[in-house]
Residue frames as qw, qx, qy, qz and C-alpha x, y, z in Angstrom:
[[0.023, 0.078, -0.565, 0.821, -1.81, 15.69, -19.22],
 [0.499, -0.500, -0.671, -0.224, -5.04, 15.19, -17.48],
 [0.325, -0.482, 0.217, -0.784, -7.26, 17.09, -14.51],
 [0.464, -0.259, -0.844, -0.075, -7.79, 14.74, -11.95],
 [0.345, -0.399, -0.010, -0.849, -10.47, 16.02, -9.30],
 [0.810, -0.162, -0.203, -0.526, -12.88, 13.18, -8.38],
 [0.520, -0.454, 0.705, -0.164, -11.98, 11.06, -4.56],
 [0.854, 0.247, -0.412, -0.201, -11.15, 7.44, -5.42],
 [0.559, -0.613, 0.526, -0.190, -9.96, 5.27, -2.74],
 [0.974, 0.162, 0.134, -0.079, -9.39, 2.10, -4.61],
 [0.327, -0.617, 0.643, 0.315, -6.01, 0.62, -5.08],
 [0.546, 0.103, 0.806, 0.204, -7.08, -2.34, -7.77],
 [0.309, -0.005, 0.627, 0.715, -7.60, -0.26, -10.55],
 [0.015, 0.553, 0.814, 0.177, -11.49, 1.08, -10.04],
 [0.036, -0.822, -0.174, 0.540, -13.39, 4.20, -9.89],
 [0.346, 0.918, -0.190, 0.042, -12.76, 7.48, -11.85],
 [0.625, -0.369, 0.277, 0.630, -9.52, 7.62, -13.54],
 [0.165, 0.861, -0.230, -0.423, -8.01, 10.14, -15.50],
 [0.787, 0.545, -0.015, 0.287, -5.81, 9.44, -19.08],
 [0.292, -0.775, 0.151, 0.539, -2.70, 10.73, -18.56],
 [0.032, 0.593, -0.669, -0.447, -0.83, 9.22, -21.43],
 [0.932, 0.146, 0.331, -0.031, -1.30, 5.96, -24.17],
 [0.546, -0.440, 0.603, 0.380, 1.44, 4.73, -25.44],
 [0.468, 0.644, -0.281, -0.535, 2.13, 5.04, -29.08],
 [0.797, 0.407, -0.210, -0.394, 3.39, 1.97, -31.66],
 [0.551, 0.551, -0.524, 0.343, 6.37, 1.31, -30.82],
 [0.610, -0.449, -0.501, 0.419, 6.00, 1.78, -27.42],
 [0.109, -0.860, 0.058, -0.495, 6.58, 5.10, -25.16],
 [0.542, -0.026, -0.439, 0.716, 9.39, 5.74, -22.74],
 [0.320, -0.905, -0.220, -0.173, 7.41, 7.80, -19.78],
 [0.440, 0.314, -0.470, 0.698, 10.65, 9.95, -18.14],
 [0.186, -0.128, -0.690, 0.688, 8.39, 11.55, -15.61],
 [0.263, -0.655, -0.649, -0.282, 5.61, 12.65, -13.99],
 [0.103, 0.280, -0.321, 0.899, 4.35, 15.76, -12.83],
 [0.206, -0.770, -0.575, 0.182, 1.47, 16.39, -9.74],
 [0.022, -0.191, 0.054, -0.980, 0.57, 20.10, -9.31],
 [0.021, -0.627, -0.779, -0.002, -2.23, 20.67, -7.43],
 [0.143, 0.253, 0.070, 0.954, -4.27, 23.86, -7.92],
 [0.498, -0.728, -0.078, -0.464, -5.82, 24.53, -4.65],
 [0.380, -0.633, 0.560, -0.377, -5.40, 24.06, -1.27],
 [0.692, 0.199, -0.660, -0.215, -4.63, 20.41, -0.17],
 [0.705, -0.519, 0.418, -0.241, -4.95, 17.97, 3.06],
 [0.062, -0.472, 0.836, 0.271, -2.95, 15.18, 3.31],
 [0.790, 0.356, 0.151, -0.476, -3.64, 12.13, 0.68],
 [0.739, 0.075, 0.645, 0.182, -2.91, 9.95, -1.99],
 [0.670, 0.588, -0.075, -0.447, -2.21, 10.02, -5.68],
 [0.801, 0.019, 0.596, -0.055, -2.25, 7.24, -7.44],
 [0.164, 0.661, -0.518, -0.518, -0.70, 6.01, -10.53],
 [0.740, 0.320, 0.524, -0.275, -1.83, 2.94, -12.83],
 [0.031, -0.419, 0.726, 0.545, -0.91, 1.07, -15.71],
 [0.757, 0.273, 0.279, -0.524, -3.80, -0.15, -18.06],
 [0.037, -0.400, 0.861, 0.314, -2.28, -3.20, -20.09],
 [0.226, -0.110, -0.817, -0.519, -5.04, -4.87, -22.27],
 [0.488, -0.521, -0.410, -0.567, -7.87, -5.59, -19.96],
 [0.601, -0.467, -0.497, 0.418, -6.10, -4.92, -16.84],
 [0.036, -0.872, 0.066, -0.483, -5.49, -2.07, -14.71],
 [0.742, -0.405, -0.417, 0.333, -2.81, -2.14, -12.24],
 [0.147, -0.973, 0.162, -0.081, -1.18, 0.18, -9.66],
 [0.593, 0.655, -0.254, 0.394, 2.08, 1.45, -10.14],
 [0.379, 0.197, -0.285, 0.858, 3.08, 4.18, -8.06],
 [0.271, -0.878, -0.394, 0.013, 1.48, 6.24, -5.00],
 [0.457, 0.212, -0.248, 0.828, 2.56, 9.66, -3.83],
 [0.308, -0.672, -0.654, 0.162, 1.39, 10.80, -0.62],
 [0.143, 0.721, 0.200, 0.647, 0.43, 14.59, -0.69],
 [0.471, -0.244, -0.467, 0.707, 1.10, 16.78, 2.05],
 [0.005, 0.944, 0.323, -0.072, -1.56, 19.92, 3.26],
 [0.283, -0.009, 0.229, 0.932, -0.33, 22.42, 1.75],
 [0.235, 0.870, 0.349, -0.256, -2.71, 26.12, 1.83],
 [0.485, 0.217, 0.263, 0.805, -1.28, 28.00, -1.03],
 [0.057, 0.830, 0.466, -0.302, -1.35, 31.70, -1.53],
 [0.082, 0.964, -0.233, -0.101, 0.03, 35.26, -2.94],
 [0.016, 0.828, -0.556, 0.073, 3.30, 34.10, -2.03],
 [0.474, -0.130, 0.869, -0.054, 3.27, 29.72, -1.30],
 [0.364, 0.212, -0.689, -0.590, 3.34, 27.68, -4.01],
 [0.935, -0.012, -0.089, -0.344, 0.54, 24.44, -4.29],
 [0.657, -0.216, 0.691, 0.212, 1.66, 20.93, -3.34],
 [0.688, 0.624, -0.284, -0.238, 3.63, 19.89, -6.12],
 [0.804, -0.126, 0.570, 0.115, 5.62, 16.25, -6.82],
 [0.734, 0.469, -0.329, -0.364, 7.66, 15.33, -9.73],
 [0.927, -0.051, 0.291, -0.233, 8.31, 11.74, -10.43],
 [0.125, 0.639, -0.691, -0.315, 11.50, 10.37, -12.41],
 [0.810, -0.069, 0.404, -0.419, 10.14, 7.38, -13.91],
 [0.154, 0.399, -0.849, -0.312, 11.86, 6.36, -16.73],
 [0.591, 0.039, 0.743, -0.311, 9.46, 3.62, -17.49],
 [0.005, -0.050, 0.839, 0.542, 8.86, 1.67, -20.79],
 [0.505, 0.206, 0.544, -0.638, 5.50, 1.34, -21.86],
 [0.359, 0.141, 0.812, 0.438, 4.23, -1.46, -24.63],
 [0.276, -0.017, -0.484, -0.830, 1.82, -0.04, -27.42],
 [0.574, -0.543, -0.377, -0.483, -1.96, 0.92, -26.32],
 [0.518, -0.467, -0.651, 0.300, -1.20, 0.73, -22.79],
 [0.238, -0.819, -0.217, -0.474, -2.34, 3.68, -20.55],
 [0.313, 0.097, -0.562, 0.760, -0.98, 5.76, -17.81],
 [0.302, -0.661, -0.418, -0.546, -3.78, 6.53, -16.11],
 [0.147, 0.190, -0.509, 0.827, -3.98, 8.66, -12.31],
 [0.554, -0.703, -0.392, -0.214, -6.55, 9.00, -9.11],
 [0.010, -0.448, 0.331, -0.831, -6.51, 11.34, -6.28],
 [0.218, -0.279, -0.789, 0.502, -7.73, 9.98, -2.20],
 [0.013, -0.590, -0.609, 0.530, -9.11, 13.01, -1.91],
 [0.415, 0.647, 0.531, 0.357, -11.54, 15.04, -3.92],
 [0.244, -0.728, 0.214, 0.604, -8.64, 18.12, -4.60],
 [0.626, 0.771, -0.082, -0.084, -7.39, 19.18, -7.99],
 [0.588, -0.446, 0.508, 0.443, -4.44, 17.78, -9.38],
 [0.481, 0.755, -0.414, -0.164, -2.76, 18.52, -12.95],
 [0.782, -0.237, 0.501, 0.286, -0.63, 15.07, -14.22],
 [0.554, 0.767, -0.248, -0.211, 1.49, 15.73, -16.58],
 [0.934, 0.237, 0.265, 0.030, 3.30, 13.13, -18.49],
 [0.044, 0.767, -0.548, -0.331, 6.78, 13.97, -19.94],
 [0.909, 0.182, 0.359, -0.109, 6.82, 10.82, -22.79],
 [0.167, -0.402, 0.697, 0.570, 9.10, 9.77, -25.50],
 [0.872, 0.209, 0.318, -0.307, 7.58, 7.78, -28.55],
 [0.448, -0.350, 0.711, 0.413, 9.72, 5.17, -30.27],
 [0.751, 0.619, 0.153, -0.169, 9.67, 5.46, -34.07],
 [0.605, -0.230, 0.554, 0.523, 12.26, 4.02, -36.89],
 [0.440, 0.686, -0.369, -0.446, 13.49, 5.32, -40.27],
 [0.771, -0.030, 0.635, -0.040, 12.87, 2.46, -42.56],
 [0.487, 0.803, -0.262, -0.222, 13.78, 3.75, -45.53],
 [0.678, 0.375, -0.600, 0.198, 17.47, 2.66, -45.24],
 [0.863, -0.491, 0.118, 0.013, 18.81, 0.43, -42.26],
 [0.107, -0.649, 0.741, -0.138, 22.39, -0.06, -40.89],
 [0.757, -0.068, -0.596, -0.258, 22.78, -3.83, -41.09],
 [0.486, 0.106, -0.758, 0.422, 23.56, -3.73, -37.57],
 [0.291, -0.417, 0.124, -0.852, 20.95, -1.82, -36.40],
 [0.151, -0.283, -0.864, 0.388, 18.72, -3.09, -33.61],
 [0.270, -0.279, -0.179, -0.904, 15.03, -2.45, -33.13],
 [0.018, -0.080, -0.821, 0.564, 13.65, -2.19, -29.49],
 [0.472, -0.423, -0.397, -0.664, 9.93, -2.66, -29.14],
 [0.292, -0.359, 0.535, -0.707, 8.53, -1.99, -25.59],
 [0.586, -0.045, -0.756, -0.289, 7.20, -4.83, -23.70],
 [0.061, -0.278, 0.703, -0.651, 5.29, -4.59, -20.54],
 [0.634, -0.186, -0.711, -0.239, 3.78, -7.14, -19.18],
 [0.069, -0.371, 0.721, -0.581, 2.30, -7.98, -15.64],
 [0.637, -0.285, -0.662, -0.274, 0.58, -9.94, -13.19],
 [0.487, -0.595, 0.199, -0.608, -1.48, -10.25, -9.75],
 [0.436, 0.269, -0.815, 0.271, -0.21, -12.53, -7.29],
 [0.490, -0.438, 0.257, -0.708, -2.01, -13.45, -3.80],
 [0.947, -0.289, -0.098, -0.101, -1.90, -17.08, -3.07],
 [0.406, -0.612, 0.678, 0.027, 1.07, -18.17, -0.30],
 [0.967, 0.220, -0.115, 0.059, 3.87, -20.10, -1.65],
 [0.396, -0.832, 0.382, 0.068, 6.93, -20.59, 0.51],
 [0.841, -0.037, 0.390, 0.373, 8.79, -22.53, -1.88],
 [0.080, 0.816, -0.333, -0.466, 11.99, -21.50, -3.81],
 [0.564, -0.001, 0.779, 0.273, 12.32, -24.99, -5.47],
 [0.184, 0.237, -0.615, -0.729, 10.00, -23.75, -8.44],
 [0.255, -0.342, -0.875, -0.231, 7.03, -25.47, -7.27],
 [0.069, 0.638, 0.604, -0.472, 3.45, -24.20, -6.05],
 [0.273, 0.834, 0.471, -0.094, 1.87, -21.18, -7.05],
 [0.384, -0.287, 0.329, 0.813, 4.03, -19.33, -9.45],
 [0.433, 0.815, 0.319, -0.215, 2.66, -16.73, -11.79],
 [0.676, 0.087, 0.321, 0.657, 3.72, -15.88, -15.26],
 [0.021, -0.770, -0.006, 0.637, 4.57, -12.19, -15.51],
 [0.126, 0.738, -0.447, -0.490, 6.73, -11.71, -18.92],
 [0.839, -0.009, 0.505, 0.203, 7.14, -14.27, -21.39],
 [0.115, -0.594, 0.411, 0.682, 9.62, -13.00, -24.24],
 [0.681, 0.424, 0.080, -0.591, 8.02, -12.94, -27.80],
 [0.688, 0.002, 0.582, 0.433, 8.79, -16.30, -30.18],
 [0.441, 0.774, 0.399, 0.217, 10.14, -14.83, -33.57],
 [0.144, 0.971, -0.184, 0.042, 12.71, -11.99, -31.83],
 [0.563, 0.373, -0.616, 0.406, 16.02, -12.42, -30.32],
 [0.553, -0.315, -0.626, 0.451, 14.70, -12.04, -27.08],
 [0.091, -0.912, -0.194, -0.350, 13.58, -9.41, -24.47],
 [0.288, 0.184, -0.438, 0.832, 15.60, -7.06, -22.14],
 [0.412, -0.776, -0.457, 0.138, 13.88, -6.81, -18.56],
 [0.358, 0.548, -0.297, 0.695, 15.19, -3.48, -17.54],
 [0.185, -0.242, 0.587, -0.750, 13.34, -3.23, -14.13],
 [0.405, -0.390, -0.822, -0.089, 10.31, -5.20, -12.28],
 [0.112, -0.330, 0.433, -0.831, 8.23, -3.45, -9.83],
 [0.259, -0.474, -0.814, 0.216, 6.42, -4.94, -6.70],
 [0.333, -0.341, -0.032, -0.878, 3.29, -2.90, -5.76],
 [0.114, -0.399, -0.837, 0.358, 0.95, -4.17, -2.87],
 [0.313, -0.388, -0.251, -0.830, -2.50, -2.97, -3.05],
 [0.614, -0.644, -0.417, -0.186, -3.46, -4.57, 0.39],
 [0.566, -0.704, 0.408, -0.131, -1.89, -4.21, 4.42],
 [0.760, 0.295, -0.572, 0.086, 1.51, -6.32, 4.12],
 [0.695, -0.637, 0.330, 0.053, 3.65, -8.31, 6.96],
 [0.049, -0.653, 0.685, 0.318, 7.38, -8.95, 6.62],
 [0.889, 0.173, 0.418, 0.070, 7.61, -12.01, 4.04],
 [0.286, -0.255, 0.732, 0.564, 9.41, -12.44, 0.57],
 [0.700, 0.607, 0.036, -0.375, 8.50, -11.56, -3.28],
 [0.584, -0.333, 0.555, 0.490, 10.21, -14.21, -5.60],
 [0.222, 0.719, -0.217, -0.622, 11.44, -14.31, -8.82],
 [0.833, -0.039, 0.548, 0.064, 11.77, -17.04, -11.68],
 [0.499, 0.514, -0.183, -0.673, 12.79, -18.02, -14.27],
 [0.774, 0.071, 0.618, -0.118, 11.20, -20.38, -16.69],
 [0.170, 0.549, -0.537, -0.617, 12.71, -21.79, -19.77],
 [0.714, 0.271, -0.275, -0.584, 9.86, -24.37, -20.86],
 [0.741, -0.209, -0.636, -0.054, 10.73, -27.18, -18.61],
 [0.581, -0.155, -0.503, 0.621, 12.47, -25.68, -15.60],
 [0.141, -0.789, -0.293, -0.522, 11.69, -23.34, -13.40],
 [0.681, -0.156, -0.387, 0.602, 14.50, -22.15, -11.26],
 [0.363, -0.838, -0.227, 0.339, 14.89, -19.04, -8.55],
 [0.372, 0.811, 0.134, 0.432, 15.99, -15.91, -9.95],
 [0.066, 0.267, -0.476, 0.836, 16.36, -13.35, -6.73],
 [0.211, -0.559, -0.796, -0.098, 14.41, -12.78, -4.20],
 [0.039, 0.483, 0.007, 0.874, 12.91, -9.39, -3.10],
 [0.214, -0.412, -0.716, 0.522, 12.05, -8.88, 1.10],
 [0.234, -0.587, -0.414, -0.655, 8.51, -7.18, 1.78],
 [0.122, -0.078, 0.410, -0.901, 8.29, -4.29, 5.11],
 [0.054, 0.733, 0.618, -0.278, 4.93, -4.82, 7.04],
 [0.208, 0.112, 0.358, 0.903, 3.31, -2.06, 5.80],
 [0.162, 0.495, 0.823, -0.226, -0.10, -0.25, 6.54],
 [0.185, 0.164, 0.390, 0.887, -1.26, 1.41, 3.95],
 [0.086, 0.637, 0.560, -0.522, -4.28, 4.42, 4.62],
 [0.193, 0.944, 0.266, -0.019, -5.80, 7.73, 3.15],
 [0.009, -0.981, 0.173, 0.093, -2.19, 9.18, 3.86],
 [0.359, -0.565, 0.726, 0.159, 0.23, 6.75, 3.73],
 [0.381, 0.341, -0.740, -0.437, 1.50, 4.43, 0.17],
 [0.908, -0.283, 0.248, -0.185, 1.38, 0.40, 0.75],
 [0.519, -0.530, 0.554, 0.378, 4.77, -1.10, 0.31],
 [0.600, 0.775, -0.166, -0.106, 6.23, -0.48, -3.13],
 [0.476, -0.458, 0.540, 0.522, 10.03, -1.75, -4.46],
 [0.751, 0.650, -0.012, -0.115, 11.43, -1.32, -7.90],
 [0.876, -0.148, 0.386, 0.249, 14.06, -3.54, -9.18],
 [0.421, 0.777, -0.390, -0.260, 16.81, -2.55, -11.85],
 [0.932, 0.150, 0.102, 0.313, 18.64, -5.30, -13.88],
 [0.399, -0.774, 0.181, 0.457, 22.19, -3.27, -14.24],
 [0.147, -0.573, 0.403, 0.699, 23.72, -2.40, -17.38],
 [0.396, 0.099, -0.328, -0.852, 21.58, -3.18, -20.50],
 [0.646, -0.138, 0.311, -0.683, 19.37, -5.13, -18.13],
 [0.478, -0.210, 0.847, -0.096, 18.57, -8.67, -17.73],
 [0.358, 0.321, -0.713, -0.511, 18.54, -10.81, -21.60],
 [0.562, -0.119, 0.781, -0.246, 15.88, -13.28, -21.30],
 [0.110, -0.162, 0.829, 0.524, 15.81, -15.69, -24.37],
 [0.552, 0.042, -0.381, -0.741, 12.84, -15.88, -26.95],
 [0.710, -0.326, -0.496, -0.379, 9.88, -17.73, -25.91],
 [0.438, -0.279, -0.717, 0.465, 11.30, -18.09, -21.81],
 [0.348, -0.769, -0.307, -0.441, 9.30, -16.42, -19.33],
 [0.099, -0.477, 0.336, -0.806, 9.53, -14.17, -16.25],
 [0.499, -0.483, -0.708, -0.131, 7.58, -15.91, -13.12],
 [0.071, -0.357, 0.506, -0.782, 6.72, -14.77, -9.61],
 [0.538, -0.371, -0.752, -0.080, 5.42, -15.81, -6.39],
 [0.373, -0.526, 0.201, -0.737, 4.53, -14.45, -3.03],
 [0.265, 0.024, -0.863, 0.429, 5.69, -16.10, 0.59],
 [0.254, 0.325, 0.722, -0.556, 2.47, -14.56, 2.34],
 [0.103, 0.481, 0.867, -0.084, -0.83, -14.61, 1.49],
 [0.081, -0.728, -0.055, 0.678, -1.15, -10.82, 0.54],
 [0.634, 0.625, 0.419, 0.180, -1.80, -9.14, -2.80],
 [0.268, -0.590, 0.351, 0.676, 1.03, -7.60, -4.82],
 [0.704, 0.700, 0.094, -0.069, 0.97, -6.34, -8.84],
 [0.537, -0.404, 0.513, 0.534, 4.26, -7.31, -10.58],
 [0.442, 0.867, 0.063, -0.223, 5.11, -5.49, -13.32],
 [0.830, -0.026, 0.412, 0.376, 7.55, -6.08, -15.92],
 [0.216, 0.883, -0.147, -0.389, 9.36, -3.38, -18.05],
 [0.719, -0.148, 0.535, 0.419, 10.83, -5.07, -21.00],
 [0.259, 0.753, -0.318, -0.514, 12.35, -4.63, -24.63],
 [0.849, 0.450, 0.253, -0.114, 11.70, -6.72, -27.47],
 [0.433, -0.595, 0.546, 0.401, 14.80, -7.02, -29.78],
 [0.784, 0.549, 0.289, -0.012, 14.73, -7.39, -33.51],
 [0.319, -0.413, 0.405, 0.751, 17.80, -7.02, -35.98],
 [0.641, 0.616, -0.073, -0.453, 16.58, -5.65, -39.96],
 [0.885, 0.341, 0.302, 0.101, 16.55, -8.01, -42.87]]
């Protein structure tokens, strides 16, 4: 958990941030997040952020509502259900619009194995998230133009399990289209595609957010093939990837 305090308007990952959480060896399974603020509050922003080697992207915004607490009214308070995978050494990390107190607290799993003795059927899931910034129009679904590679499953396991993808926009959107690929080292064919709400994002209000689930033990993409994406307008969006590595024991 972590005081955050200090205004920060920025959506791309700059300014003061707070630690909330880092992700342990194995990975960490964040279940949720709490906001508490402990004063009075106008309305605002808090921000959420995922620090993944020498990036920082936003996640998740939640827009705060004035709230005067007292004797008898509690503080604005938010809790998040996030269920979210995080890979080893990456950071949750939080910012507040407006300079108010907020308390994040982190509710985390960490994934360790007993290696002593192994079922030979056992299975060992190592967190893999992976993302990337998009922003150059590309109105094709053929698999050509500007396609970024988000996820690319490690050579060496059995493959990774995408369990969800989320689209964040960190600028003003209009109605267009986020796609999906995938690429399996010569081809590079349309996945789904995911429709993006105009959106104006402010001091009080998110900028257009979707998260994707893959349904039952999420979507199996084979060792060494990769995850792509692209963007129909011109408009910056972080795409995030929540995956699971897959090893079986010797």
């Amino acid at each position: 958990m972590v005081t955050i305090s200090t205004a920060n308007t920025n959506l791309d990952g700059t300014g003061t941030l707070g630690t909330v959480l880092t992700a342990a060896s194995s990975g960490t399974l964040i279940k949720s997040v709490n906001i508490k603020a402990i004063g009075n509050t106008t309305e605002g922003v808090v921000r959420l952020f995922i620090t993944h080697g020498a990036s920082t992207r936003l996640i998740s915004e939640v827009e705060v509502k004035a709230v005067t607490k007292g004797a008898n009214d509690p503080a604005f308070e938010a809790r998040l259900e996030i269920n979210f995978d995080m890979d080893s050494g990456d950071v949750l990390k939080a910012s507040t619009e407006k300079a108010e107190s907020f308390i994040v607290l982190a509710e985390g799993l960490d994934w360790t194995y007993y290696t002593s003795s192994v079922r030979p059927e056992s299975t060992k899931f190592t967190a893999n998230t992976a993302m990337a910034q998009i922003s150059t129009a590309n109105s094709g679904l053929d698999g050509t133009g500007t396609i970024s590679d988000v996820l690319t499953a490690p050579a060496g396991t059995n493959g990774t399990e995408i369990v969800s993808v989320t689209v964040k926009a960190t600028v003003n959107t209009t109605a267009g289209m986020i796609r999906l690929f995938i690429y399996d080292g010569t081809n590079t064919k349309l996945l789904t595609e995911i429709a993006v709400e105009a959106t104006t994002k402010s001091a009080t209000a998110h900028s257009f957010s979707r998260r994707i689930t893959f349904n039952g033990n999420g979507l199996a993409l084979k060792s060494t093939w990769r995850l792509r994406a692209s963007t129909e307008k011109a408009e910056t969006f972080n795409i995030i990837a929540e995956g699971l590595d897959w090893v079986y024991p010797a």
